[in-house]
N, C-alpha and C positions, 0 to 999 in steps of 0.2 A: 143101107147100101148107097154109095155115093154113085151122083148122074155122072153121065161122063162129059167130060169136060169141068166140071166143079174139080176145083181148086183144092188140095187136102192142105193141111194145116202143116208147117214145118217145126220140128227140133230143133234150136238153133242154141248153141253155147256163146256165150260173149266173152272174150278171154285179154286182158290183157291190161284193164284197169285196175283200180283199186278197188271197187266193189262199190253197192249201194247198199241204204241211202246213201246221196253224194253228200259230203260236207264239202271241204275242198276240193278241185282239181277239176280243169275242163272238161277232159275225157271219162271224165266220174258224170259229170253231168249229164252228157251225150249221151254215154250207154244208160242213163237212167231214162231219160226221156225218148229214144229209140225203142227201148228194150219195152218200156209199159205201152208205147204206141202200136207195137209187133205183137203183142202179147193178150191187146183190145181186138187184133186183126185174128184172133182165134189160135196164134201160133203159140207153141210153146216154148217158152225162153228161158234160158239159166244162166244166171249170170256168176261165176266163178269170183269170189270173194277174199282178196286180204286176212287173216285175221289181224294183222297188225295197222287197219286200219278201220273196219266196223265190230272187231269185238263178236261173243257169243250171247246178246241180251235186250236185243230187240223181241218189240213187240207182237203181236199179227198185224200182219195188213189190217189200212187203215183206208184207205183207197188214194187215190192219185192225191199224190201232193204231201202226202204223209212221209214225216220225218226230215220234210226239206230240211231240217237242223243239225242237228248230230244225231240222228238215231244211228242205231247198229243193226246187224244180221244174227240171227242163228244159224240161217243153210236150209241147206234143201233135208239134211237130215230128220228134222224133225217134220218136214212135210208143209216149212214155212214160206209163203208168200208176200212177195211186197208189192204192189201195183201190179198185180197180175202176174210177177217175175218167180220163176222158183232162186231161191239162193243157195249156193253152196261154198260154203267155207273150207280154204283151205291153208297150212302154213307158209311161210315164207321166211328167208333169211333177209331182216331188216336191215340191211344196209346199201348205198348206194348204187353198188354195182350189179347186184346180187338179190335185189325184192323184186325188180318188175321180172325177169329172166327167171329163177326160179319157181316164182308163184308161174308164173306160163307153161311151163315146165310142166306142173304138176298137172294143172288145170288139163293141157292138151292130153294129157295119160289119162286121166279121167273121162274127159268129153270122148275120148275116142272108144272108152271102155262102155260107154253109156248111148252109144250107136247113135249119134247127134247127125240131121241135117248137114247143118252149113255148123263151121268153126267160124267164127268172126271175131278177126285179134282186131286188137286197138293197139295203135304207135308202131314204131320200126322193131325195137327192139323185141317185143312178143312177135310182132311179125317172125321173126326166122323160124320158129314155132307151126307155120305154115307148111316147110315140106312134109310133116306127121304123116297128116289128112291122107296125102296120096298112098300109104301103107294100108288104107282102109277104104275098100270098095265104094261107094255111094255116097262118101266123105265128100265134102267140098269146103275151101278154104277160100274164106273173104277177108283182105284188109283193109280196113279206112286211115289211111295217114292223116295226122292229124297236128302233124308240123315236121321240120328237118330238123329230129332231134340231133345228129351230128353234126349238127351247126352250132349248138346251146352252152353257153362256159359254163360250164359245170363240168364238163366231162375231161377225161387227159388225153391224152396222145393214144393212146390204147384204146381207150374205150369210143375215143371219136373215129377209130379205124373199125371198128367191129359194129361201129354203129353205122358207118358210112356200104360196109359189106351188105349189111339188111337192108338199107336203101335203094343197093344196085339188085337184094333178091327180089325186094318189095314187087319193083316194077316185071320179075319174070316168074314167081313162085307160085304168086296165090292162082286161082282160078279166075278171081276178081280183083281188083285195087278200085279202091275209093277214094276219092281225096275233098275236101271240104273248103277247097278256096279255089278259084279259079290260077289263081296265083302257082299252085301248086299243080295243078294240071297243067300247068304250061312247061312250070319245072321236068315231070316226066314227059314230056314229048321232044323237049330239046335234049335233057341228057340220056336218055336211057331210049327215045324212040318208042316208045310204047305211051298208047291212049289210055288215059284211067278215067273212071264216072266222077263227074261231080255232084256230089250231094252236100248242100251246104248244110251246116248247122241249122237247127230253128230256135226261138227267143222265148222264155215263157214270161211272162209281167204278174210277179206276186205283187198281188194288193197290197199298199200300203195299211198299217191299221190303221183304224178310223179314229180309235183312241193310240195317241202316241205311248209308241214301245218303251221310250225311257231313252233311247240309244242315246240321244243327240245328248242329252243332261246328262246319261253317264261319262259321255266321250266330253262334254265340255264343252257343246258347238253350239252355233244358232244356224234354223233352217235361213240355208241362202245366203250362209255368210262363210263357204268354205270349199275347199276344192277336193276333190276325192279321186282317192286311187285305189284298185282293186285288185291281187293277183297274187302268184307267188313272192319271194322274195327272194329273184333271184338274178343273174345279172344281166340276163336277154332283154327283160322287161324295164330296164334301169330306170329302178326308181331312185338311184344315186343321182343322176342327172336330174330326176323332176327336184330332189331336196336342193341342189345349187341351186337350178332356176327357179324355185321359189322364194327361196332366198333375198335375190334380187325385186320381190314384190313387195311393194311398202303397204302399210298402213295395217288394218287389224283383220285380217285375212287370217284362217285358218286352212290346214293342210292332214285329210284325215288318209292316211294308209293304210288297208285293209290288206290281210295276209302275215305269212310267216314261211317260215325256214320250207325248200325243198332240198334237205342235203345242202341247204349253202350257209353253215352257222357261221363260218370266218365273214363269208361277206355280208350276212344281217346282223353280228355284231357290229362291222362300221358304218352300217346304216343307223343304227342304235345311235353312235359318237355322233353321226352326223345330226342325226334328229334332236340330240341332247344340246345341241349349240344353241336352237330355234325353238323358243316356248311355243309358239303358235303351232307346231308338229302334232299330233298324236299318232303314234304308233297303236292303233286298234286289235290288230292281234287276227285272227279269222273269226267273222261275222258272217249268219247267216238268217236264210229263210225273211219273215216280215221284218225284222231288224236293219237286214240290207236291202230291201226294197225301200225300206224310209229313208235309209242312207240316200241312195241313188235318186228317191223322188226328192228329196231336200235338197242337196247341192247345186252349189251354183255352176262349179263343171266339173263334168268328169277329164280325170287326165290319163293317156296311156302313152306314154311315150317309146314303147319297145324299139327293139331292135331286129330282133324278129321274133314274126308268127304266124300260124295257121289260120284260124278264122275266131278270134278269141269271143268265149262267150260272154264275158264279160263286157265288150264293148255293146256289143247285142243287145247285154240287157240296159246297160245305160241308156243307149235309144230309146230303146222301147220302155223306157219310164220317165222318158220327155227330159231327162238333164241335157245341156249344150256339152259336148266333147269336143278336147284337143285333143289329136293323138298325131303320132310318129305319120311323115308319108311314106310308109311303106306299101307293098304294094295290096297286102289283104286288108288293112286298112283304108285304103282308097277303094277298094271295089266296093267297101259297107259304107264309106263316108259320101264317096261320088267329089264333084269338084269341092273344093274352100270356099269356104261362106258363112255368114254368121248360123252361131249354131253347130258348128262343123269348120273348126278349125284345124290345119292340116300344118306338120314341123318338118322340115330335113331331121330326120335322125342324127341323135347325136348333138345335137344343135341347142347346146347350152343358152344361150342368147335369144336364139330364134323362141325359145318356147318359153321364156319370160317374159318376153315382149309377147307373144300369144295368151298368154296369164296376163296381163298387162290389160290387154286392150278384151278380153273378154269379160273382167270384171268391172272397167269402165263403162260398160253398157249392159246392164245384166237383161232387162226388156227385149232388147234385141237380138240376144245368143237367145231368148227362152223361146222368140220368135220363130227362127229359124232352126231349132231345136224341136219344134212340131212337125213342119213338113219331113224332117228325118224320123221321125220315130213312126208318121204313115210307111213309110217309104220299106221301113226296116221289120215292122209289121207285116206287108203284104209279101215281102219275100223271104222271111227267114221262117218258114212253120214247118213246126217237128212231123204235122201229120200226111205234108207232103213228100219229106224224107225217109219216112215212113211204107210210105205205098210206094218211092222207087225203091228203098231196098229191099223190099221183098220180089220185088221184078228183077234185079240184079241177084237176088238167090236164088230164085224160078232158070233164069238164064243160067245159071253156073252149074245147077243141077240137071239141065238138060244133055245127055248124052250127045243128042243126037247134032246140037249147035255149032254152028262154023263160030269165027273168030267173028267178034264183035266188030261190026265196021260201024261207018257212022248212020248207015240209015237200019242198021238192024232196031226189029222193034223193042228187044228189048231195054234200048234205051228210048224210054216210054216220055210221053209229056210233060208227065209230073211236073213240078217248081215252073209251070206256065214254059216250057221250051220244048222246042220240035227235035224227036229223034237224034239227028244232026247234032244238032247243040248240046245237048247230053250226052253222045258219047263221042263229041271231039273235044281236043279244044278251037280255042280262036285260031291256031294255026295250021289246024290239022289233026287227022285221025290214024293211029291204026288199029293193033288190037288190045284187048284190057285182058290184064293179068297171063298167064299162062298159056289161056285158050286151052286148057288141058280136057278132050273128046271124052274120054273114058273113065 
């Protein structure tokens, strides 16, 4: 018989990723390291599964940490677990416009059938997926934005209009809105008027082996003699701009790219042409698990040059495995880099020149970028953990399920302390508060 006051354990569906294990893709990662952290905390979690990206032929649970490589899902069908997570697989129409949207689809027809807690979509686009929930009593729907996908070139005229509609539901539909950068909680308070919770991402730091994985002799490199990029390939991220600007760096300097095609195979064929000019390139292809923790601990800097993003993990993890980063000044890039300084060099986007000359002068002093490349990875360490984002979102599911709760202001408690901030600070932004998601009573 539970005391009263004890907490019961929630149902909670994750809908809108690609599924776990994560190979590629940030919000693969997220929900992996959310969903096992939720799932340690006694709740039950299912994570709604791709087939067209984990496959029917994974193992059992192995416990945390298991399959950071390519493993695959079977699903909850067979009564399988992955870090604590049930999975369930479902199809999808692989193509561009048509795989996140329909697997969401499917997924919310299910979780709804499966009398789930909280619905918690990931991105804009499963967001619209969110008004389901309120067809079903006790239902609650949480979103975590996790960048302005109608912002992103990939998309056309159409699909950046239907993607820009789910941005202005984003901020009125769900029960809750998340967002993962501060940057982004500033976004919905100036255009949409409505406060969303910030919950950053957290970093996880895979050990390097102790005995070398092969990576660097297969790739071609020497540790500390190359600069590293990590991500999709696609043209937010322009790694077109880092191949110029590297370009312009003399001497025997390598340049390793990590990633591949999201839907964008015209633009990573001329990234291909491009790379084919420059022996010192390699095009790696997607690397993971200890393979890409040697990458990141071996480099002499990591580079991101995007144009936009959310809160990418990837920069995260490069911190937090002590390489020195350039990246874009954008603005969620500054809130993880802080001012310029060795260690932490900072580019105008876009800025061909500007970030050759930051390629330039970071390998001119490698001592001194590794230098100042310490105090950022305490820095990035102490604020980005997953078990702190962990314990606010199940307070922001506590809140959303509560019937009886007013509109979230900024001293309500359940924008709790968590990630070291008072109340206030968690459910405003810096400019101001009002209320998160729907506020929907009943």
């Amino acid at each position: 018989m539970r005391m009263r006051g004890e907490r019961r354990p929630l149902r909670i569906a994750m809908i809108g990723s690609r599924g776990v294990p994560a190979t590629w893709g940030g919000i693969e990662r997220h929900v992996e390291e959310l969903g096992a952290r939720l799932a340690s905390r006694g709740h039950e979690v299912t994570v709604f599964c791709r087939t067209n990206y984990t496959g029917p032929d994974t193992g059992p649970d192995t416990g945390p940490g298991a399959g950071g490589g390519s493993g695959t899902g079977s699903g909850e069908a067979r009564g399988q677990l992955y870090r604590g997570m049930r999975l369930r697989h479902l199809p999808t129409v692989g193509t561009k416009h048509l795989d996140a949207i329909v697997h969401s689809g499917l997924s919310t027809a299910a979780a709804l059938a499966g009398r789930f807690d909280v619905l918690h979509y990931h991105a804009l686009g499963p967001g619209m997926l969110a008004l389901a929930p309120r067809c079903q009593p006790g239902a609650r729907a949480v979103l975590t934005v996790h960048g302005l996908d109608d912002e992103r070139a990939k998309w056309g005229l159409v699909a950046r209009s239907v993607l820009k509609t789910a941005g202005w539901l984003s901020a009125r539909v769900p029960d809750a809105t998340i967002v993962v950068s501060r940057d982004l909680q500033r976004h919905y308070q100036e255009h949409h008027g409505r406060a969303s919770m910030y919950i950053p991402n957290g970093v996880v730091v895979t050990p390097a082996p102790a005995t070398p994985s092969g990576v660097l002799a297969r790739l071609g490199v020497e540790a500390g003699r190359y600069l590293l990029f990590v991500g999709r390939l696609v043209p937010e991220k322009a790694p077109d701009l880092l191949l110029r600007a590297f370009r312009r760096l003399r001497g025997e300097w390598r340049l390793v790219i990590v990633g591949d095609s999201s839907f964008t195979a015209d633009y990573v064929k001329s990234l291909r042409e491009q790379a084919a000019a420059d022996p010192r390139v390699v095009l790696a292809g997607f690397v993971y698990g200890a393979e890409l923790a040697e990458l990141y601990a071996s480099a002499a800097c990591f580079v991101l040059p995007s144009l936009l993003e959310g809160l990418p993990l990837t920069l995260l993890e490069a911190a937090a495995h002590g390489s020195p980063v350039i990246a874009s000044a954008i603005p969620p890039h500054v809130e993880v880099l802080g001012a310029a300084g060795p260690g932490r060099r900072l580019v105008q986007p876009g800025d061909e020149y500007g970030l050759a000359t930051a390629l330039e002068g970071a390998c001119d002093d490698l001592a001194r970028e590794r230098g100042g490349a310490v105090a950022l990875r305490q820095r990035v360490l102490a604020t980005y953990q997953w078990e702190q984002a962990a314990a606010t979102t199940e307070d922001v599911y506590r809140w959303a399920l509560d019937r009886r709760r007013p509109r979230l202001t900024q001293d309500h408690p359940a924008a709790s302390a968590a990630m070291g901030m008072t109340p206030a600070r968690l459910a405003a932004s810096d400019t101001g508060a009002g209320a998160v998601g729907s506020g929907r009573a009943g």
